[in-house]
N, C-alpha and C positions, 0 to 999 in steps of 0.2 A: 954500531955506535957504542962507543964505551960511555961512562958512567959520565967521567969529565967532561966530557961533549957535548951529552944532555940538557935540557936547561935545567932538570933536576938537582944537577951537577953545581952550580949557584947556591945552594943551601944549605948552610951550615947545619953542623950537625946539632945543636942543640935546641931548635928551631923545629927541626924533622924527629927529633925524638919526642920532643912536646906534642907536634900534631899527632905521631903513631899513637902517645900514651893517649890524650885523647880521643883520637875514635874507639881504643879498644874501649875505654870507660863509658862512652854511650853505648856501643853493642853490647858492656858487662849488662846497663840501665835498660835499656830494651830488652834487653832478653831475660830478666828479671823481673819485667812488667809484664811480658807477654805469660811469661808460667805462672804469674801471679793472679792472670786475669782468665782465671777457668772459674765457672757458673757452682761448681762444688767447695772454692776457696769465699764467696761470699757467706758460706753459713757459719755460726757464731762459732760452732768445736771446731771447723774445718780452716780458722784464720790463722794461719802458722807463721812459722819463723820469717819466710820467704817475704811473707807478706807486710809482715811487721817489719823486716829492715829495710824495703824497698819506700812502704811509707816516709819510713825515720828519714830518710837519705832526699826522697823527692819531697818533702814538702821545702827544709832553707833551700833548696836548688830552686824550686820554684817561686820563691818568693825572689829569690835572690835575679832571679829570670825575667819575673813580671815587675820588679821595681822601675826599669827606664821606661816601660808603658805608663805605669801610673804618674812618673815623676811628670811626662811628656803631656800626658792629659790632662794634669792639673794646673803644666804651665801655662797651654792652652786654653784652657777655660778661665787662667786668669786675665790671659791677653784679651780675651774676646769678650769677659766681662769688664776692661777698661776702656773699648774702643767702642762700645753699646754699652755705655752706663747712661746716655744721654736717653737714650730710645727705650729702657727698661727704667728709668726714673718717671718719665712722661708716662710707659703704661701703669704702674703703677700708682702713680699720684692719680690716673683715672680712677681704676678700681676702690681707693678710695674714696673718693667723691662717692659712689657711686655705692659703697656701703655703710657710709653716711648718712645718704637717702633711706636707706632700709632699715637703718637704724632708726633714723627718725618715726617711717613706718609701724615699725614691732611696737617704741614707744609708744606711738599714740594708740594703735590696737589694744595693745593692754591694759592703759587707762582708761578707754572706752570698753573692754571688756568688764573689766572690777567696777566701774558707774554701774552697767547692766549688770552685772550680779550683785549690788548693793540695792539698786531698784527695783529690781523682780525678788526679792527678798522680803519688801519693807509690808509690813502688819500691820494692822490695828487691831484694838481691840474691846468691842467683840467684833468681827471681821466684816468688811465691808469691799463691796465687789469694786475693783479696780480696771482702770483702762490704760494701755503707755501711749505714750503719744511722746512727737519730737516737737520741739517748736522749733515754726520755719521759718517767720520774719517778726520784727523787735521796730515795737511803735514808739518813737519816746518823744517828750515837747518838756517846756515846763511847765506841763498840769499833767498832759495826758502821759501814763507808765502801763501798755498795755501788749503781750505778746499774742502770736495766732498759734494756735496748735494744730496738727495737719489728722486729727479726731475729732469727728462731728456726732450728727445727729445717729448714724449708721451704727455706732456703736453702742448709744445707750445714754450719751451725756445730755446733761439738760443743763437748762444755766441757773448760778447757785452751789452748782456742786465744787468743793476742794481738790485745789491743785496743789502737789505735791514733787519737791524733789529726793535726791538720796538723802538729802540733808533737815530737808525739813517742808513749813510749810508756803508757799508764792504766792499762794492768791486765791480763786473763785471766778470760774468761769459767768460770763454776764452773757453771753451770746455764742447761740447757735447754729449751726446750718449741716446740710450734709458735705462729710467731709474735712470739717472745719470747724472751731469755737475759738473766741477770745477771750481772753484771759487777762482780768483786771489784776495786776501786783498789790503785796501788801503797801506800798510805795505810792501808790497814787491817790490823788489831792482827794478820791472820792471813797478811797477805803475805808471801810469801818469796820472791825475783825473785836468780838468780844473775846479778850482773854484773862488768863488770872496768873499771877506768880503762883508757882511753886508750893515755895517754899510755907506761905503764911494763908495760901487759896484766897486772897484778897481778889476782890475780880476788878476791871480795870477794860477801856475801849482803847485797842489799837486804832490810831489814827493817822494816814497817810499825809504828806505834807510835798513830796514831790522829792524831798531829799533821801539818800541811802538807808537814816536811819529813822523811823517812824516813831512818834511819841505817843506817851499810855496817858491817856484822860482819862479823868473821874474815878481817882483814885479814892480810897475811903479807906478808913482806918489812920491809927496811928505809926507810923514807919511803914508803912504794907511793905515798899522795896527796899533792897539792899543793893550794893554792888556786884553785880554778877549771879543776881537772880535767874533762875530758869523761868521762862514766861512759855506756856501752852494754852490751847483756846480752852475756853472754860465750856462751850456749848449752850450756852445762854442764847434764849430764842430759839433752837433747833436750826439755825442757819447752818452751823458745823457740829461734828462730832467734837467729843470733849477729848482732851489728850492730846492733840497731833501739838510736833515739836514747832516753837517760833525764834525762837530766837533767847538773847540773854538780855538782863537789862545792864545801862550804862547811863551814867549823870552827864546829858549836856551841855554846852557850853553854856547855853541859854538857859540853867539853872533847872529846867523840865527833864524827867527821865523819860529816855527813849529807850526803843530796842536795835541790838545789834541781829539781824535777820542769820539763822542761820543757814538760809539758801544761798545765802552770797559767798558762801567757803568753794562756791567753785561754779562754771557756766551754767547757767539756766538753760540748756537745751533737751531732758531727755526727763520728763516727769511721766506721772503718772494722774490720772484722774479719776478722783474717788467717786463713786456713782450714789450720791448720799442723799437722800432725799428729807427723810425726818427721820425722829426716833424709834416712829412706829414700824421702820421694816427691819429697825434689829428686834423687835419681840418676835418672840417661837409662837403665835397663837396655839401653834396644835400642842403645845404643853401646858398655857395656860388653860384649853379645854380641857384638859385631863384631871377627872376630880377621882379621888382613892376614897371608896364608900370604907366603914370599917363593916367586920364579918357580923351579920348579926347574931343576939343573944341568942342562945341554945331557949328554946323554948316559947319566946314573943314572936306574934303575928308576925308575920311577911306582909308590905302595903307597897301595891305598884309603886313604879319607878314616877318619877311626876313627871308631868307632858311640860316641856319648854314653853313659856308665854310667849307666843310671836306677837310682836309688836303690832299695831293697830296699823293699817294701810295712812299713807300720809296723804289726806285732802287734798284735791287739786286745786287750786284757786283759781278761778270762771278769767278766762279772759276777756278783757274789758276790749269793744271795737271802739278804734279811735273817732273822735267826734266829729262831722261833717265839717267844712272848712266852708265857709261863705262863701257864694260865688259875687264876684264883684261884678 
């Protein structure tokens, strides 16, 4: 069969010279990969010529190579992000909702965490032993302003004692049980909280009235308040300690200065209660026993130590039996 005969014979020559030039250019490209790719050409002195013009040559070939792949998978992905743009908006817009939520979450975590570390902070001074407690149900009428706190008897409270938020001071526990104490607000019709401003130590009776903001009776002196006095209890009577924060004072409408509480700067639910009984268990006795003799004089007698007077035993007084009742 001759040449013309062939189907080969169909194919112009400048067609058949293009395919020959190209194959020899890939077997030039392969077999210039292949001598390139010996385990002693990958070390840094050993990277020669061969190696270097094989790089230079095959990287635009490759790119030039891989462009209809990338062109092709990007058209694709935009097709398939316009025919499910319905179905990845919906998952979407879920996920959001849904971090949303957890945001909301974190939020309140961490204003609930800064409460508790503003309240397990809070001092007095001089120090007085403290109990946390949450309150868990909220009494209100118009008279009675009274919460329950879910700390009772178990822990030490007795009724009397100051209740406190991070802000300031709420009230005085009137009742206990185990478990559980109530807690009378500065707010209610039956409070009476001795305090003094500030500023002038004028002293002055916080008095509940049922409304937000409680009015100071029995003021004395000349001007005692100003606007935006700080008011703290005075400790008069040893009901409370002196110092704990109450609030500011403000001119009513009804011409009487009340106070603005400063527990109301944010929920009432997470105090502490001061276990405060009177004044006598902030003294140190064992330092007021402590008496410093001075050294005696070089040369005068030494005279025993003197014996403590113990107090004379306290009489009993006889009980009296009660008097026979007639019989009728």
């Amino acid at each position: 069969m001759s040449l013309r005969d062939s189907p080969l014979g169909e194919l112009k020559v400048p067609l058949a010279w293009t395919a020959a030039v190209a194959v020899i250019v890939a077997g030039v490209a392969a077999t210039a990969v292949l001598m390139s790719d010996r385990r002693e050409t990958f070390q840094a002195e050993a990277y020669g010529a061969s190696r270097s013009v094989s790089d230079r040559v095959l990287t635009p070939v490759g790119e030039v190579l891989s462009a209809p792949g990338r062109w092709t998978g990007a058209g694709v992905e935009t097709i398939r992000g316009y025919f499910f743009a319905v179905s990845e908006n919906r998952r979407l817009k879920g996920e959001l909702r849904e971090m949303r939520q957890w945001r909301d979450v974190a939020i309140a975590l961490r204003d609930t965490n800064e409460r508790y570390r503003v309240l397990l902070g809070l001092k007095t001074d001089p120090p007085i032993p403290m109990v946390a407690a949450r309150i868990v149900t909220d009494s209100r009428g118009p008279y009675a302003n009274t919460r329950l706190a879910n700390a009772g008897r178990e822990k030490g409270v007795e009724s009397g004692n100051p209740v406190m938020s991070e802000h300031g001071l709420v009230g005085r526990v009137i009742g206990v049980t185990d478990g559980a104490s109530r807690v009378l607000l500065l707010t209610d019709i039956a409070s009476r909280t001795p305090v003094m401003i500030d500023r002038t130590n004028a002293r002055a009776i916080l008095t509940g009235d049922g409304g937000p903001n409680p009015k100071l009776d029995y003021l004395r002196g000349i001007d005692p308040v100003k606007q935006g006095d700080r008011i703290l209890t005075s400790g008069d009577g040893g009901v409370l300690p002196r110092g704990l924060p109450v609030g500011t004072a403000v001119k009513g409408l009804d011409g009487q200065w009340r106070v603005v509480l400063a527990s109301d700067k944010s929920a009432i639910d997470f105090v502490r209660i001061l276990l405060f009984e009177d004044f006598t268990q902030l003294v140190n006795y064992k330092d007021l026993d402590r008496t410093s003799v001075p050294p005696p004089t070089p040369g005068a007698p030494t005279l025993p130590p003197p014996v403590p007077a113990t107090p004379p035993p306290r009489a009993r007084r006889p009980r009296q039996s009660p008097a026979p009742r007639p019989r009728r």
